[in-house]
C-alpha positions in Angstrom: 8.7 14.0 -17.5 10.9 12.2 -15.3 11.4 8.6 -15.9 14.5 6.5 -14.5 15.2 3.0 -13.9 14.5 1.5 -10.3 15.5 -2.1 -9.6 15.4 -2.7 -13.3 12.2 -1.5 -14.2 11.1 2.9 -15.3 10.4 4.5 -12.2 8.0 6.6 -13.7 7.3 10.2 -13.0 6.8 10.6 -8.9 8.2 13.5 -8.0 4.8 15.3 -6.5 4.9 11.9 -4.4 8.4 11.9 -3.8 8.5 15.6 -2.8 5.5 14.8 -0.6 6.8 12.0 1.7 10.8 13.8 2.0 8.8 17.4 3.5 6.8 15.3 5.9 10.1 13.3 7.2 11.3 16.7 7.7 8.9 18.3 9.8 8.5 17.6 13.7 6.2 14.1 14.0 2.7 14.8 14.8 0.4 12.1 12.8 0.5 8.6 11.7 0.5 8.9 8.2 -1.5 6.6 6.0 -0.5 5.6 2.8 -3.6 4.1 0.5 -4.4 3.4 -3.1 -5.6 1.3 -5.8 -3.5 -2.4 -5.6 -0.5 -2.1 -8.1 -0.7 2.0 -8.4 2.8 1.9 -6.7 2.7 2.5 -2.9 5.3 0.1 -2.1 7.1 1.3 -5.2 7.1 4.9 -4.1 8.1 4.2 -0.3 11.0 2.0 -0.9 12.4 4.5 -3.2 12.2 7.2 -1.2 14.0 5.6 1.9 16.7 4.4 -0.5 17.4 7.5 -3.1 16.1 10.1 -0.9 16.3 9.5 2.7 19.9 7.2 3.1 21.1 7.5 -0.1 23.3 4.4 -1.0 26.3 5.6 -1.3 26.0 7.1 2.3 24.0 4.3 3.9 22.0 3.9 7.4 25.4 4.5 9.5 26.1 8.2 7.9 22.1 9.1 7.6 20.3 11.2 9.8 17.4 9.2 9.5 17.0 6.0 11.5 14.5 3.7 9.4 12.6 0.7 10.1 10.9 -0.8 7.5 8.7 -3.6 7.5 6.8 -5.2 5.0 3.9 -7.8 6.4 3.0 -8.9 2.8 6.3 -11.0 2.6 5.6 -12.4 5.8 3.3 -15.5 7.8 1.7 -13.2 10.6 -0.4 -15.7 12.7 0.0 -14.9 16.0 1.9 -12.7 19.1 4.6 -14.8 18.5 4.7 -14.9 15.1 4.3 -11.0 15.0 7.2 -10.4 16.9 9.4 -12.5 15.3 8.6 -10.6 12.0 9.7 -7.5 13.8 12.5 -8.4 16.2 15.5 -10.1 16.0 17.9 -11.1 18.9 21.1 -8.1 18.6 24.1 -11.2 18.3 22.2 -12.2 14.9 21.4 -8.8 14.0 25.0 -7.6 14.1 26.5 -10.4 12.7 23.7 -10.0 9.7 24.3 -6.2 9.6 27.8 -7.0 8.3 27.2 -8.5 5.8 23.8 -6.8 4.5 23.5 -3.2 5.2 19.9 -3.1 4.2 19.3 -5.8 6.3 19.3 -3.1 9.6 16.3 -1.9 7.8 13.7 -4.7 8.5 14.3 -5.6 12.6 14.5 -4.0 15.7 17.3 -5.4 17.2 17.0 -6.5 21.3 19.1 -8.5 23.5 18.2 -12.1 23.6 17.1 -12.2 27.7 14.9 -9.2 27.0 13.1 -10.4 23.5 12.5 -14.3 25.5 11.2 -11.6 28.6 8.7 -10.1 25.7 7.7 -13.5 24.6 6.4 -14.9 28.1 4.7 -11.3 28.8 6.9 -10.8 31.3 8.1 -7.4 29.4 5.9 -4.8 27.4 7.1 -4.8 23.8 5.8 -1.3 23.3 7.5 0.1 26.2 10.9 -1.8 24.1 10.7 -0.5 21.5 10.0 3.4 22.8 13.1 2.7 25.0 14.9 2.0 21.8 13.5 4.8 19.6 14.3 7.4 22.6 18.0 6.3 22.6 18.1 6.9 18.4 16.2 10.6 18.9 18.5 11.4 21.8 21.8 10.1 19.2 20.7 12.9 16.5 18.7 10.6 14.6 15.0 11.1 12.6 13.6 8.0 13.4 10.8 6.5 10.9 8.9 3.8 11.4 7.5 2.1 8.1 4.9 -0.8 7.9 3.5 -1.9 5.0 0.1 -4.0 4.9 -0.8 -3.7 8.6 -4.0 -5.2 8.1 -2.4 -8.8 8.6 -2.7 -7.6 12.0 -6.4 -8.0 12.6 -8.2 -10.7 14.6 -4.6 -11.3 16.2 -4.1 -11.1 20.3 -1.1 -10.3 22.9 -3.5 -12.2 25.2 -7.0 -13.1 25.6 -7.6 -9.3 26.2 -5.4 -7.1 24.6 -5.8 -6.9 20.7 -2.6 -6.4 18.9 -3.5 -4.1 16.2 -5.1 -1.4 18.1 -2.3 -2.1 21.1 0.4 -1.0 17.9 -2.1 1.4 16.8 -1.9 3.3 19.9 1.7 2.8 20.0 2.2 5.0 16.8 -0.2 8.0 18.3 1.9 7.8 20.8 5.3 8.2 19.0 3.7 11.0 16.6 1.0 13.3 18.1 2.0 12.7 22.0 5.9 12.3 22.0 6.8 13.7 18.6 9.5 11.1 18.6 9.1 9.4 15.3 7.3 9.4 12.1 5.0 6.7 11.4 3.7 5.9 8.1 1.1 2.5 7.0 0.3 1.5 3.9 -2.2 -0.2 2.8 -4.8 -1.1 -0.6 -6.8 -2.3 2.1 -9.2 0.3 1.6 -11.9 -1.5 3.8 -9.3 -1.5 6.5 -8.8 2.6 5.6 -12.7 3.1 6.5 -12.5 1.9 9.5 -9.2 4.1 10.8 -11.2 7.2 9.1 -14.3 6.3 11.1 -12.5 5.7 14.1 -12.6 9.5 16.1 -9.6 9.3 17.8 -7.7 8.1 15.1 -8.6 10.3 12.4 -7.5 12.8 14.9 -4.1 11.7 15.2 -3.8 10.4 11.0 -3.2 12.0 7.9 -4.5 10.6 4.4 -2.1 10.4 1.7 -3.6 8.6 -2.0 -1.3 7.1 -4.3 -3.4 6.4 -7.6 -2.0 5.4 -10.6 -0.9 7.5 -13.6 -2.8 10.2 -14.9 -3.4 10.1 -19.0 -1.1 12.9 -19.7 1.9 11.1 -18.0 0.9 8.0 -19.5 1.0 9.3 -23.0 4.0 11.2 -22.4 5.7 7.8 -21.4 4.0 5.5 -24.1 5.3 8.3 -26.9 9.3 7.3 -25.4 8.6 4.2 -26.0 7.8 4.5 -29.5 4.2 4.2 -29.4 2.2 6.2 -32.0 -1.0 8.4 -30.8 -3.6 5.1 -31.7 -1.9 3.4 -29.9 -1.3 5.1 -26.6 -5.4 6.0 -27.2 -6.1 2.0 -27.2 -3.8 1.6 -23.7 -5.2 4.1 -22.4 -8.4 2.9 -23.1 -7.8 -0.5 -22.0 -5.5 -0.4 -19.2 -5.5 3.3 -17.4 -2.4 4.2 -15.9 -1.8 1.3 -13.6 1.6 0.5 -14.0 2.7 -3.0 -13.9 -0.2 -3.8 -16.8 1.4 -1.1 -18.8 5.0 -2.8 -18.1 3.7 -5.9 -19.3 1.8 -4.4 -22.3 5.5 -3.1 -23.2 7.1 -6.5 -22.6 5.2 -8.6 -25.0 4.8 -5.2 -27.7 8.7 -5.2 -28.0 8.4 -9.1 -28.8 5.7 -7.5 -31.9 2.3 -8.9 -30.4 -1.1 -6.8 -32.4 -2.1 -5.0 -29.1 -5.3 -4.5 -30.0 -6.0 -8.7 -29.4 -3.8 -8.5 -26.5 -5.4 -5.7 -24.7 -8.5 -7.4 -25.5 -7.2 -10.6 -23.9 -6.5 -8.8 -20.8 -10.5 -7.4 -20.7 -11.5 -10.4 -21.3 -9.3 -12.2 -18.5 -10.8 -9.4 -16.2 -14.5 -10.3 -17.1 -14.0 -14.1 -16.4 -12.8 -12.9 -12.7 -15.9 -10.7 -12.3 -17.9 -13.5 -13.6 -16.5 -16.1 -11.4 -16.6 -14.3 -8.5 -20.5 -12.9 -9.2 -21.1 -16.8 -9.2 -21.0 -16.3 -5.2 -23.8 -14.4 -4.9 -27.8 -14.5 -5.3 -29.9 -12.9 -8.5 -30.8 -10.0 -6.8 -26.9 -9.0 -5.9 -26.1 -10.1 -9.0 -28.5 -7.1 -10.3 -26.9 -4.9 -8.2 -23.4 -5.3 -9.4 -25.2 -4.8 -13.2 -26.6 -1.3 -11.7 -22.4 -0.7 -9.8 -21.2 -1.7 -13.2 -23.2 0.5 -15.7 -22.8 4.0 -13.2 -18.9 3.1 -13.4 -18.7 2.6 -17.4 -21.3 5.6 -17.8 -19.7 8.3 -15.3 -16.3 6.9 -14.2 -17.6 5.7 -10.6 -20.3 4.5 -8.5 -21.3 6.7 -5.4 -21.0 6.2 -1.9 -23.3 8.3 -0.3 -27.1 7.0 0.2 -26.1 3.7 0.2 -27.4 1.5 2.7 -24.9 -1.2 5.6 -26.0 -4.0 3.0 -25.0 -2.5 -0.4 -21.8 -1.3 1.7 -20.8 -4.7 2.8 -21.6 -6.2 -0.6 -19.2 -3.4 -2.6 -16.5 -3.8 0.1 -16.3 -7.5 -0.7 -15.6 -6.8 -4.1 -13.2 -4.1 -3.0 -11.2 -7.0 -0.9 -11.2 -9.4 -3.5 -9.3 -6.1 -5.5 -11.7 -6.1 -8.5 -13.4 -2.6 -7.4 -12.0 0.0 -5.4 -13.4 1.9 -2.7 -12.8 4.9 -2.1 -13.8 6.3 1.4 -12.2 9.6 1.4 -14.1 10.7 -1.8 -16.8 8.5 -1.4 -16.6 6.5 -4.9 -16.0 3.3 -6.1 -14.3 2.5 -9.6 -12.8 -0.4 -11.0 -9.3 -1.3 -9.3 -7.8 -0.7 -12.6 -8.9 0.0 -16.1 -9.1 -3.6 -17.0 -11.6 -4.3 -14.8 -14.2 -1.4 -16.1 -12.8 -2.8 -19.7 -14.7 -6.0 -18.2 -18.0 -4.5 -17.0 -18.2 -3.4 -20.3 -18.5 -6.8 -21.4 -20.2 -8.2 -18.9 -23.0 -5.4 -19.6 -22.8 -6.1 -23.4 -23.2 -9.7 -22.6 -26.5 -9.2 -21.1 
């Protein structure tokens, strides 16, 4: 087992996903690649990592890389409108280069454009898309991989270049264009939007052009295997297991406050706890009869793992995707299961079921 430290924290034992995402960078662009999973199971994590360690390599940076990589994460930013959008993605190339020199990571997170054509963009009176191909031809035609990276895309939705033309599926097309059409760049999305994930899978022309990639979180075996370094004995790794699965940053702040000697057993059971007063709270919103329904959700997940998909009917779907957005359950569309997000929150079921 692999296990080193990644901006201060154990980067924990990815190297199927590592060696996943550096062969598709590798071979010629032909889908958009979609990157889902459980919130906290270490998309983001994973991605970053790779473009760093694997694909630029810091002590070689951007300039001496044969990849050209644009990463941008809409979670750290206010996406409200067009404008707002493009400002999240472009910057004007005076401030770019004078930022470049003194950030190298910075040429990571904008397209750079020249101020008279970004104001052009902004009063419609130049197509962004056709920009920014303009610019990813020029970086293909230098030698360069280019790979475009966007993180949370959702943030899109509900968001218009005009009255008529909806921005996400205008970007949308944009990437089937770059991978399955023009073979110019790699495209990859992530997402624990899983809601959002249906609806690309569903969509016929764009599960067509996509590829599926799930990042979960840690099977037992590595989770034991990692807990045993730590000096953990076998009841104890059991009762983590038990409590909190293999999602990451729970285990990482299990370890924090066992190194400052906590009993484990009453802080794991604080955490379940915590979890069923979120389930509880939220099952406030909703009438009797749903609340009967989650019981039923809740009993097939702590009795078999999960809660099928199939059979279900639009109003049992819409009611499990709510939970899955408010990250308490997650669906799963490509295996057609719901679970709890994490451990913790089956932990809770449990007592939610217990309590009657």
């Amino acid at each position: 087992m692999k296990i080193e430290t990644y901006r201060g924290a154990p980067f924990v034992d990815r190297e199927e996903e590592i060696e996943f995402f550096v062969d598709w960078f590798n071979r010629v662009p032909q889908r958009v690649l979609w990157v889902y999973g459980p919130k906290s199971s270490g998309k983001t994590t994973v991605i970053e990592y790779v473009v760093e360690k694997k694909l630029l390599r810091e002590k070689e940076w951007w300039e001496k890389s044969k990849y050209w990589v644009k990463y941008i994460n809409l979670r750290r930013k206010l996406i409200s409108s067009y404008k707002t959008f493009l400002h999240s993605f472009i910057i004007p190339e005076d401030v770019y280069k004078e930022s470049v020199e003194t950030d190298k990571k910075f040429s990571l997170k904008f397209f750079s454009i020249e101020r008279k054509v970004l104001k052009e963009i902004e009063a419609r009176e130049h197509d962004l898309f056709e920009v920014l191909l303009e610019k990813i031809e020029r970086e293909k035609e230098a030698g360069k991989i280019p790979i475009i990276i966007v993180d949370e895309i959702q943030k899109l939705r509900d968001i218009y270049i005009n009255s008529e033309r909806e921005l996400l599926k205008e970007f949308l097309n944009f990437c089937v264009s770059l991978t399955k059409e023009k073979h110019l760049s790699h495209v990859v999305i992530l997402t624990s939007n899983t809601v959002f994930i249906e609806r690309i899978y569903n969509d016929a022309k764009l599960k067509l052009t996509s590829e599926f990639k799930k990042i979960d979180h840690l099977s037992k075996e590595k989770v034991e295997k990692w807990l045993s370094l730590e000096g953990l004995n076998r009841k104890e790794i059991e009762l983590v297991w038990e409590y909190l699965g293999g999602a990451i940053p729970l285990v990482l702040k299990m370890l924090d406050w066992y190194r400052r000697g906590i009993y484990l057993e009453e802080y794991l059971k604080r955490e379940a706890w915590l979890a069923y007063t979120e389930i509880v709270d939220y099952l406030t919103d909703f009438e009797e009869e749903k609340r009967r329904y989650f019981k039923k959700i809740a009993q097939e997940i702590v009795s078999k793992g999960y809660y099928p998909l199939e059979g279900i009917t639009s109003e049992e779907k819409k009611f499990l995707q709510a939970w899955a957005e408010k990250e308490i359950l997650f669906y799963d569309p490509m295996e057609l299961r719901v679970t709890g997000n994490s451990r913790v929150y089956e932990k809770g079921m449990e007592i939610l079921l217990e309590r009657g």
